[in-house]
C-alpha positions as CSV (number, residue, x, y, z in Angstrom):
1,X,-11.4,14.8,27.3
2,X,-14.4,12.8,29.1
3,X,-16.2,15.8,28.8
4,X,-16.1,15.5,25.3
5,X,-16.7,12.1,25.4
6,X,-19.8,12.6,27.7
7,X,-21.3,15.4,25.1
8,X,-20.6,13.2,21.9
9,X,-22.7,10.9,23.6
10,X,-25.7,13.1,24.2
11,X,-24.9,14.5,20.7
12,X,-25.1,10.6,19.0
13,X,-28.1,10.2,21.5
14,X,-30.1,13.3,19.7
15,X,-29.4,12.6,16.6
16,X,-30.7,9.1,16.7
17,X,-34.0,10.7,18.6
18,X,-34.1,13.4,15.6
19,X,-34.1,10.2,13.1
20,X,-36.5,8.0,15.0
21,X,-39.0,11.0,14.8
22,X,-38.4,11.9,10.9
23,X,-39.8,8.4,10.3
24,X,-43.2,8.8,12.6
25,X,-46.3,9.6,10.8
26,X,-45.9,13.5,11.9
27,X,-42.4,13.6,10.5
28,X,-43.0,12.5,7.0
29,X,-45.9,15.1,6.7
30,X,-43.9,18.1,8.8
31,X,-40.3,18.4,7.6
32,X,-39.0,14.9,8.1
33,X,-36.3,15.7,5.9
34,X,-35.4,18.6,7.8
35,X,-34.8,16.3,10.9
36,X,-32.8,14.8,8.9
37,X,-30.2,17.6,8.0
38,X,-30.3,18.5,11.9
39,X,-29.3,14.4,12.7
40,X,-26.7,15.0,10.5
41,X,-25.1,18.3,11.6
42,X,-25.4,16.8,15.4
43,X,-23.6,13.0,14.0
44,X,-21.0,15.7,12.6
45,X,-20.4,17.0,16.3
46,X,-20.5,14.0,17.7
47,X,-17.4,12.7,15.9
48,X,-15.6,15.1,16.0
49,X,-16.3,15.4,19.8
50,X,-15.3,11.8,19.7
51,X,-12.0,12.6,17.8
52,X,-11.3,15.0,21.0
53,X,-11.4,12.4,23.2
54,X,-9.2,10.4,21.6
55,X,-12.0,7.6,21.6
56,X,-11.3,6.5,17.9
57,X,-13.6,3.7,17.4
58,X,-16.6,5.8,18.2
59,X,-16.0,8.6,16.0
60,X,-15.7,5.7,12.9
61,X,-18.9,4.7,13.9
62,X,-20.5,8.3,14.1
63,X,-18.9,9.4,10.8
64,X,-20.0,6.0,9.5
65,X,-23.8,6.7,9.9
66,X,-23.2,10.1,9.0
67,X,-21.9,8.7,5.6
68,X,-25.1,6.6,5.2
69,X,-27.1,9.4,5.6
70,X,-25.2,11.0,3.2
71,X,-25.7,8.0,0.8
72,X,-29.4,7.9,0.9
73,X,-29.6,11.9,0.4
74,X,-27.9,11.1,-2.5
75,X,-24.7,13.5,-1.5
76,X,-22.4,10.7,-3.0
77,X,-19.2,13.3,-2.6
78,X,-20.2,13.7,1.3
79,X,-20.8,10.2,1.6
80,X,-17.5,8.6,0.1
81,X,-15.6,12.2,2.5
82,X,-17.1,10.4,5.7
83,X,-16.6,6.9,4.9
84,X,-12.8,7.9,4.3
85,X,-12.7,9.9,7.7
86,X,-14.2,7.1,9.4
87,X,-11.9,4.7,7.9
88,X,-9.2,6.5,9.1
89,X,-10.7,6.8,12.6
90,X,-11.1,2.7,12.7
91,X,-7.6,2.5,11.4
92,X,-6.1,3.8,15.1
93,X,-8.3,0.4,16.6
94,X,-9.9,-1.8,14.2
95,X,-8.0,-2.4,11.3
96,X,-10.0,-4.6,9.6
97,X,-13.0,-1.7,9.9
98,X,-11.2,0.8,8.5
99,X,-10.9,-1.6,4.8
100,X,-14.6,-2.2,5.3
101,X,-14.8,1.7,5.2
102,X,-12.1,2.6,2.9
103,X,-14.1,0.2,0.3
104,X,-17.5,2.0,0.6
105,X,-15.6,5.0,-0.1
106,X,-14.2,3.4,-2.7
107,X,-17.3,1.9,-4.5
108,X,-18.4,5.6,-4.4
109,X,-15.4,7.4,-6.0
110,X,-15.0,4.5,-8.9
111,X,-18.9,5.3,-9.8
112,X,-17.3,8.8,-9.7
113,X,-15.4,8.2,-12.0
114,X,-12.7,9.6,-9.4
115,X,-10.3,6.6,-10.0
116,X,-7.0,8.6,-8.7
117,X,-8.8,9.4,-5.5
118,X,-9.6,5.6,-5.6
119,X,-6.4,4.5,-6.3
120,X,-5.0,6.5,-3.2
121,X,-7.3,4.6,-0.8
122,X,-6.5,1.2,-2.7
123,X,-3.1,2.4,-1.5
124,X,-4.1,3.0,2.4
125,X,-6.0,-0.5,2.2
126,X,-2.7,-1.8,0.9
127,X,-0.8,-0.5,3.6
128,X,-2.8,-1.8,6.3
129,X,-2.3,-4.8,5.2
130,X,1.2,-4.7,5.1
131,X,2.0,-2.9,8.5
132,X,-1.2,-3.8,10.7
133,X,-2.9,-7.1,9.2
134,X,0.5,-8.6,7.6
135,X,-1.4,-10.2,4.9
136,X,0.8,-10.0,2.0
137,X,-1.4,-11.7,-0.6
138,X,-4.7,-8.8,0.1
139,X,-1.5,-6.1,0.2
140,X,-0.8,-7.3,-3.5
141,X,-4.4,-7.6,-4.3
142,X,-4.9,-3.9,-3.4
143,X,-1.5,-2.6,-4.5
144,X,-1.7,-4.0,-8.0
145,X,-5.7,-2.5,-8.2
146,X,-3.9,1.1,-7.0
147,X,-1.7,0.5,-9.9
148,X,-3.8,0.1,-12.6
149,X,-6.0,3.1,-11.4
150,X,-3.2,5.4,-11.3
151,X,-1.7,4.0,-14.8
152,X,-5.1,4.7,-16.1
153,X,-4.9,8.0,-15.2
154,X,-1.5,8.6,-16.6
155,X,-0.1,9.0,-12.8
156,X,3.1,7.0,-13.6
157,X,5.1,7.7,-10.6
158,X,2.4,6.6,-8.4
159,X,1.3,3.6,-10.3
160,X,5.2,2.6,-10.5
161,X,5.7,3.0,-6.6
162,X,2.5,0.7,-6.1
163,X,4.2,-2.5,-8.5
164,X,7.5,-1.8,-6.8
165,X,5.8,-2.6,-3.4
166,X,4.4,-5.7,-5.5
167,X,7.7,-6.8,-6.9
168,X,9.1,-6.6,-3.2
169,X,6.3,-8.8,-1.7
170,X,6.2,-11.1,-4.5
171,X,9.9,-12.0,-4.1
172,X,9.3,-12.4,-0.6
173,X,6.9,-15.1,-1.4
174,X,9.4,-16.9,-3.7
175,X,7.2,-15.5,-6.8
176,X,10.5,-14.9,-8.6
177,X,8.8,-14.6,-12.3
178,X,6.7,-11.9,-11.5
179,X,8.8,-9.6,-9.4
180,X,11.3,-9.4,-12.2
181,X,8.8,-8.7,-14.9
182,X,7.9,-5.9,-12.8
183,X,11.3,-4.7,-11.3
184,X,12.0,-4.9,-15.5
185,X,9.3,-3.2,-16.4
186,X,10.0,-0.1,-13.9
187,X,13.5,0.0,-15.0
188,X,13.0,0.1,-18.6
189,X,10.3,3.0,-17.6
190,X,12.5,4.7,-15.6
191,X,15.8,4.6,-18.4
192,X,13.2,7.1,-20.8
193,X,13.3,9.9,-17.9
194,X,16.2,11.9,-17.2
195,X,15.7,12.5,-13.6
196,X,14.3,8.8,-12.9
197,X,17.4,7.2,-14.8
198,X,20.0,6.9,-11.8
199,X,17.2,4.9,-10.1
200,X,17.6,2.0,-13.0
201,X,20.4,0.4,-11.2
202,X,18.8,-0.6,-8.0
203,X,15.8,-2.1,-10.1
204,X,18.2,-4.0,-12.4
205,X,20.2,-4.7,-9.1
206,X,16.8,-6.2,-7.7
207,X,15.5,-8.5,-10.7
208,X,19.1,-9.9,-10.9
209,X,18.7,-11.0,-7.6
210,X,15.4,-12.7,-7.9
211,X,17.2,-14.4,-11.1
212,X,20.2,-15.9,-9.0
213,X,17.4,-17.1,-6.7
214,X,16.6,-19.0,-9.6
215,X,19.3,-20.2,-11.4
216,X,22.7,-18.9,-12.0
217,X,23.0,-18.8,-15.9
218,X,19.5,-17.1,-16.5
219,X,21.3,-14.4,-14.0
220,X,24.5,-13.7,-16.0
221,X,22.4,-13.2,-19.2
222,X,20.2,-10.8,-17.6
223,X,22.8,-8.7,-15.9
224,X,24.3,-8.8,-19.8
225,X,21.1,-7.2,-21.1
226,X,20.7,-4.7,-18.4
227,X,24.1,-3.5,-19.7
228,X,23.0,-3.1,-22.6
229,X,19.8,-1.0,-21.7
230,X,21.7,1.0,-19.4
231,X,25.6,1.4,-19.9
232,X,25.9,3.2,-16.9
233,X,24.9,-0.5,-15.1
234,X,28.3,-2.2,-15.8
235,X,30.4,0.5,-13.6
236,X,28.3,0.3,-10.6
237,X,29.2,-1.0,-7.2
238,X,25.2,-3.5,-7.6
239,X,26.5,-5.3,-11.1
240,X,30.4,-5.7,-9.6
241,X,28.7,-7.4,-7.0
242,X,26.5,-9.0,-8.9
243,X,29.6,-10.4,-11.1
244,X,31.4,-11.3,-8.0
245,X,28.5,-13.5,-6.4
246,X,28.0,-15.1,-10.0
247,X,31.3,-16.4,-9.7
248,X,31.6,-17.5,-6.4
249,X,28.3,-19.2,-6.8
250,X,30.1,-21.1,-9.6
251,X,32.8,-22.0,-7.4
252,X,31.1,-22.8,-4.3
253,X,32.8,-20.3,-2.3
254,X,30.3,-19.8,0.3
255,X,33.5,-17.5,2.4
256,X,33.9,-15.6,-0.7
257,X,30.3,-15.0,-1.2
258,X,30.0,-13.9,1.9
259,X,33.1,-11.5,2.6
260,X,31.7,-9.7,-1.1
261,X,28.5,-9.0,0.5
262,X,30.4,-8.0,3.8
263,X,32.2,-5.6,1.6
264,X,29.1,-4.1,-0.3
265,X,27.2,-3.9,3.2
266,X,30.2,-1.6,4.9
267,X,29.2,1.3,2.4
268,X,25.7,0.3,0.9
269,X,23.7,-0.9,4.0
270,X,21.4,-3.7,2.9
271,X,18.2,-3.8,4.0
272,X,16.4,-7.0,5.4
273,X,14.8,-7.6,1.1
274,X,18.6,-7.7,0.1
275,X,19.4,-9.5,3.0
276,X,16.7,-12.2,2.3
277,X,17.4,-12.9,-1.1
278,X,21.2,-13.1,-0.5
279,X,20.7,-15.3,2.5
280,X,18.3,-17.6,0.1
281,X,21.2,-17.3,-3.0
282,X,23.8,-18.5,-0.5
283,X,22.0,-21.3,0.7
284,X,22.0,-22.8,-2.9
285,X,26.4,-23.4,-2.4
286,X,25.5,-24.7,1.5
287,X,21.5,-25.9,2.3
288,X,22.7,-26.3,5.5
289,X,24.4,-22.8,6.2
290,X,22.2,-20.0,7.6
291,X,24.7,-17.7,8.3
């Protein structure tokens, strides 16, 4: 492996010899350009020399001025290819790198007119965010743009996974309004295909929930309509719990609110979303319990 870091090296090192001399006065008269094309075919080496090694950060950089070169060619489609692979060479060490790349590759594929190949990095940007930066508010930002792109190119499934991860974050940040327009929206979507149908429930199941974060009478008229849209709602194990927290909640029963969830969680394990807006809905009978 440090051999191949040693000849990327001495490949970057040519390459940046074979640029310096297409811009002397002897290069511009005698095949500057084709200097050019050989700096890029030894840039190309480099990084993926670099990718052998394992040594990550380099081979972003050596794709990154491989795209540049690309750019001022004018090979827009090589360019925005390079950008991408260096992105996803930055991603292993530098994060915040990888977005900056991502987004030239971006810029490129919109002026494309490529917007589901744009959408799909809007999606990786996204990601990062949420798994490596844990900035929620930018993993919206680039989730939502994602959306739209795909929705724009009639990619529905796509566009509807992208507003669920919005819906999910935006309840997180308390933004209760808008992740049940959206968890609405997608289950009203999903009610006109046969095969996304079942999957109704746990978005009805999911808006509910942000409603009885909310207030409690807003919730039972909600979980009426979603009967209403989708029969099937009323006899599933999410709306009997639903029912049974409603009441409890009117009660007060913080022990009964808590053995019904007990009791859902032995069969339908709740993952730490559910778990976070029950734990907020159960605070509303007791402030003081965090159990």
């Amino acid at each position: 492996m440090a051999d191949s870091e040693q000849k990327a090296m001495q490949l970057m090192a040519e390459a940046e010899k074979k640029l310096t001399s297409s811009k002397g006065l002897f290069g511009s008269l005698f095949g500057g350009s084709s200097k050019v094309d050989e700096a890029m075919d030894l840039y190309q080496q480099a990084a993926n020399k670099f990718k052998m090694a394992k040594k990550w950060n380099s081979a972003g950089l050596a794709f990154s001025e491989l795209a540049s070169l690309h750019a001022k060619a004018g090979s827009r489609l090589d360019a925005a290819t390079n950008f991408v692979e260096a992105g996803n060479c930055f991603k292993k060490t530098d994060p915040n790198e990888s977005v900056t790349s991502l987004l030239k590759a971006i810029e490129i594929y919109t002026d494309m007119g490529k917007f589901t190949i744009a959408a799909k990095h809007h999606q990786a940007i996204a990601e990062i965010y949420e798994t490596e930066v844990a900035d929620m508010e930018k993993a919206i930002q680039h989730y939502e743009q994602a959306s739209d792109y795909f929705r724009g190119e009639e990619v529905n499934s796509s566009a509807n996974k992208c507003q669920l991860k919005v819906a999910m974050f935006a309840a997180q940040m308390e933004n209760y309004e808008k992740a049940i327009q959206i968890y609405e929206q997608v289950a009203t979507s999903s009610l006109e295909s046969s095969l996304l149908k079942y999957s109704a429930k746990e978005y009805m199941f999911r808006a509910a929930l942000c409603h009885l974060c909310v207030d409690l009478t807003n919730s039972r008229i909600a979980v009426e309509k979603y009967e209403e849209m989708y029969p099937a709602f009323q006899d599933s194990r999410e709306c009997k719990l639903l029912k049974a927290l409603m009441n409890h909640l009117e009660e007060q029963n913080v022990d009964a609110f808590t053995d019904a969830v007990k009791e859902y969680d032995s069969i339908s394990r709740l993952d730490q979303w559910y778990t976070t807006m029950l734990l907020r809905i159960k605070k509303s009978i007791n402030p003081e319990d965090i159990c």
